[in-house]
N, C-alpha and C positions, 0 to 999 in steps of 0.2 A: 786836585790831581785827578779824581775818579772823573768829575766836567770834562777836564779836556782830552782825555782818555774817551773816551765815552764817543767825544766833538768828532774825534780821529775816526774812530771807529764807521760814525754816519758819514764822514766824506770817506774813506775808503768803499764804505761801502756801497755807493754812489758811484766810485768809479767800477766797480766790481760790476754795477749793472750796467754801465755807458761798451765796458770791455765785452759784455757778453751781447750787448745787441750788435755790438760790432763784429763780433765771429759768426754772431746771426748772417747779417747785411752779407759779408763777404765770403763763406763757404767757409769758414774758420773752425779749426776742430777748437773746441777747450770753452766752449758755451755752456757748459752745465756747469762746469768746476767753477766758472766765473758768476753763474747763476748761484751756487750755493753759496758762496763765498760773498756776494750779497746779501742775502737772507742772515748769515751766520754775523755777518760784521754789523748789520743794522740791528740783528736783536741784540746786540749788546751793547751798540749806542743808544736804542730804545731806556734803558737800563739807567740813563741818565736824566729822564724826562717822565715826571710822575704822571699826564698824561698819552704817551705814549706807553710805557713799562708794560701796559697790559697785553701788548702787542707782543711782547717778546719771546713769549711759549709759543705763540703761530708762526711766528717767521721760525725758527728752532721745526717746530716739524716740517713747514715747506722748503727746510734746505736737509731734510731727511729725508723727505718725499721728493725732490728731487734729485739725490742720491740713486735712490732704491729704483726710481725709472729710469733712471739713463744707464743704472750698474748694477742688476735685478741679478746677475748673477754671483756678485758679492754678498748679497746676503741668503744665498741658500742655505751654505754648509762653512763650517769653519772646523779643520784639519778633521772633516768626514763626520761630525756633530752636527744634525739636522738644524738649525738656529730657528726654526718654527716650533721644538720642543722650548723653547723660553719662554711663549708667550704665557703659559697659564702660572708658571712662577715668578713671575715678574705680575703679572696680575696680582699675584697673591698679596707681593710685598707690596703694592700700590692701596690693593683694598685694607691691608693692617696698616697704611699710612693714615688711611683716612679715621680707619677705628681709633686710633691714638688721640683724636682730636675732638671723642664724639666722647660726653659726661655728662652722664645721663639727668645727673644733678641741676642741668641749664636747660633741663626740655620740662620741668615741672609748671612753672609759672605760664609758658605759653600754654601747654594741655589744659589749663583751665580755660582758657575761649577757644574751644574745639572747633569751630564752624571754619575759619581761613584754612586748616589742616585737611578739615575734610575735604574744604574745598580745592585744595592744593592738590591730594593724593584722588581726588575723583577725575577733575581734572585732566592729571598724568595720563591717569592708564583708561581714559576715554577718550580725548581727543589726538592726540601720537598714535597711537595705534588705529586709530580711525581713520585721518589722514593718509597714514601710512598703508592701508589698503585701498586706497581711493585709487594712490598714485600711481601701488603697482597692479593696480586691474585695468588701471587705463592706460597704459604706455603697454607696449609691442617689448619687452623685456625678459631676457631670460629667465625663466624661471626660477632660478637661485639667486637673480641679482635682486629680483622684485619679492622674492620671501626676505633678503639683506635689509629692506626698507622698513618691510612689515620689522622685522627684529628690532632694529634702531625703534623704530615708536613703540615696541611694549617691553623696552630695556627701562630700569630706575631711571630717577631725574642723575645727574653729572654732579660730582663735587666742584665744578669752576662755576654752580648755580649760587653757592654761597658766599664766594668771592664777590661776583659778579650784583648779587644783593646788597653785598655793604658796598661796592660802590655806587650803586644807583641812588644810593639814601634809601632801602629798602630794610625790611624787617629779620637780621640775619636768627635770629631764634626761632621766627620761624621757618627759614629757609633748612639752617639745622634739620629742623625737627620734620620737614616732609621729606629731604632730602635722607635720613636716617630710616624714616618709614617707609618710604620706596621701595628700598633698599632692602629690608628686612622681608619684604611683602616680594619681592621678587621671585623669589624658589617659588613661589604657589603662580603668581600671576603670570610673571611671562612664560614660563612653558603654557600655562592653559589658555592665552591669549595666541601664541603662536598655532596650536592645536586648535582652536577654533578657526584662525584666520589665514592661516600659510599650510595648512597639514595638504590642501590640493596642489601646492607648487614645488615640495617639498615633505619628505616622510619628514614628520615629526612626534619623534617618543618622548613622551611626558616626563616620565620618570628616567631616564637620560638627563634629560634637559634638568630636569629640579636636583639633580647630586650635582651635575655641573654648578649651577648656583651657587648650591650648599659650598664647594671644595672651593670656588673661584672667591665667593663675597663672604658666605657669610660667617663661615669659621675664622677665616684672617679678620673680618671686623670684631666679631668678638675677640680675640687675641690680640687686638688693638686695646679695646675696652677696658682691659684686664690691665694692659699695659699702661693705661692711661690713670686709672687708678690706682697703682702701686709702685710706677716706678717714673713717671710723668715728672720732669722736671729734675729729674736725679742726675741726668745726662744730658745735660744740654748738648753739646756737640752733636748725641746723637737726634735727639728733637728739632732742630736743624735739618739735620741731615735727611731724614726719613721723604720729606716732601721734595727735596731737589732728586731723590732718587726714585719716587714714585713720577716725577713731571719726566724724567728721562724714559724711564720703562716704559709711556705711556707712546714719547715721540719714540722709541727702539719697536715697539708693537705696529704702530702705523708704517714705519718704515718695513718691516715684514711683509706686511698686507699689501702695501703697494707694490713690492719686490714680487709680491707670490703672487697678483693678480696683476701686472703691466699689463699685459696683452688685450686685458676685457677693457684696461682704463683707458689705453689710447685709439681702442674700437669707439667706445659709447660715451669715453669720459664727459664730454660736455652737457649731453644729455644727463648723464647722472647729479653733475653737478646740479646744473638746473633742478632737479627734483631735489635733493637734498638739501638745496639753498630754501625751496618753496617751503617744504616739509620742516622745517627749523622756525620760518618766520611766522609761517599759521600754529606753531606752536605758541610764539609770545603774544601774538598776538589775539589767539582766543583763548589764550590764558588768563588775558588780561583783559579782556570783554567779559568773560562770561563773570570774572569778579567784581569784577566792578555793576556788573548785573544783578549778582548778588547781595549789590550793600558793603561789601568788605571797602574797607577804608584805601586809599591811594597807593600808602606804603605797603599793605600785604600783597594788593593786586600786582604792583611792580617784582615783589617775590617771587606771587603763585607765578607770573609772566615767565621769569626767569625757571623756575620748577619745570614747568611743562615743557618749552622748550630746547632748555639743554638737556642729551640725554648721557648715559652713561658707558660712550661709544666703545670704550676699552672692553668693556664686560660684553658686550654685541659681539665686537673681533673674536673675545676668547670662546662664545659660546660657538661659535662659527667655526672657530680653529677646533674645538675636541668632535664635533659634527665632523669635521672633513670637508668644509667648504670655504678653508679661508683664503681661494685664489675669489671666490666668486660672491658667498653672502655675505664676507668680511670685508668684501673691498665695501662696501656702502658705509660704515659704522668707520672706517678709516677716512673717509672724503668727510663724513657728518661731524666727525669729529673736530675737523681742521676746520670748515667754514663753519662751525655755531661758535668757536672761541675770535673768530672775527667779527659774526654781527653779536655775540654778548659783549665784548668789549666794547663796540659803538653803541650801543644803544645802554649799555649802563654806564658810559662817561655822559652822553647827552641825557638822560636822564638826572643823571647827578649836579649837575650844573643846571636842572630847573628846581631843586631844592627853594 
């Protein structure tokens, strides 16, 4: 039943995109509804197809994200409630989704061979943020959209890096365990990385930025921890639940960001694109050079790959949103977010199938 359910779904969805290039071609109003209404009906045919399925949280935000651009004024205000006040609580419940799932008890045996961790977490916060000033000293870019860039490379690595590792056939304990460390290492490094490398594009206050951290990641993580220790398994419905509600918050926050910045995306969008696609790929890719330079075995290197270049675009938006620039340094950490869950899903299914 769920198959031809599914079957339905990809041909509806299929005509949903034949309908909208046809209101294209002919001056037809109802092109976006018919555009979302593709994205929305294929990721849920995706859903029947264990290589596809990975697909189905990026099509889910590109018919959010095209929502929020063609009806940016739907997601201002709901009955005079600012709906940009959601992002940092909805953050919160995403990052206690993830703390639920982190025990501490499964990071012991990898810490005894330290060297792929180290090399994981040096990695992150030197090559993305490297990058990520390369691009915006060399492009003609506003100056909040190019400190946007810089933020995406010295934000943690992304919890869809551990997903993304056990399908590669990669090492997911230690994906865990740099993706945990990032994480924790965040309040100290990225504000002092931004403060190094964006404070001329952009004021940026240290200590601002490190309570942002603190309130957005690190306290929800721990209150994940807590919860994972003591009540983990008590509630399943709710254990379930926690992650379909953290993957919506995540596409609800992106759809904000493109709402509050349309205007800059449909200026420079392609260009942006462009750099945020380049900026994503030279993450896996000299992630996964420099390890393998290192000696580190196949499977960590495909990790650390994954590590470095997925980053942890939600927490970029939020730190962006309590700054006061989520029309302009938050729309990059919204676009980065959307294209690295397409090339991580290709490149960790075609990895996986050279097992």
């Amino acid at each position: 039943m769920k198959q031809i359910l599914c079957q339905a779904c990809l041909g509806l969805g299929v005509l949903a995109a034949i309908a909208s290039a046809g209101c294209v071609a002919f001056g037809l109003s109802g092109a976006a509804i018919c555009l979302m209404a593709c994205f929305t009906l294929l990721a849920l045919g995706f859903q029947g197809y264990p290589i596809l399925k990975g697909f189905s949280y990026t099509l889910f935000i590109f018919a959010a994200s095209t929502y929020a651009l063609n009806y940016p004024e739907n997601l201002v205000a709901y009955h005079g409630f600012p709906l940009k006040k959601l992002v940092t609580p909805l953050l919160v419940l995403t990052m206690f989704g993830m703390g639920i799932h982190m025990n501490l008890t499964r990071f012991i045996e990898i810490v005894k061979s330290p060297k792929p961790i180290l090399a994981g977490i040096f990695c992150h916060y030197l090559i993305m943020p490297g990058i990520g000033v390369a691009l915006a000293l060399s492009t003609d870019l506003p100056p909040e959209i190019a400190a946007g860039i810089i933020l995406v490379g010295c934000s943690p690595s992304g919890v869809a890096s551990n997903v993304m590792a056990f399908i590669s056939g990669g090492n997911l304990a230690l994906s865990v365990t740099v993706t945990a460390i990032s994480t924790l290492l965040a309040p100290l490094l990225t504000p002092l990385l931004m403060k190094l490398l964006a404070n001329q594009l952009v004021p940026i206050n240290f200590w601002d930025m490190f309570w942002h951290i603190m309130e957005i990641v690190i306290f929800p993580v721990i209150a994940g921890l807590i919860y994972n220790q003591y009540a983990y398994g008590k509630r399943k419905w709710l254990d379930e639940l926690l992650p379909i509600l953290s993957m919506a918050s995540i596409i609800f926050i992106v759809a904000l960001t493109v709402s509050a910045g349309h205007n800059t995306l449909l200026s420079i969008g392609w260009l942006l694109i462009i750099l945020v696609l380049f900026h994503n790929l030279a993450g896996y890719f000299f992630g996964y050079r420099i390890s393998k330079w290192m000696g580190i075995n196949e499977q960590d290197s495909r990790t650390i790959a994954f590590e470095v270049g997925l980053q942890n675009a939600g927490l970029a938006s939020g730190i962006a949103a309590k700054m006061g620039f989520m029309a302009t340094m938050g729309l990059v950490p919204g676009i980065f977010g959307s294209m690295q869950n397409i090339t991580a899903s290709i490149l960790a299914n075609w990895w996986g199938r050279k097992q």
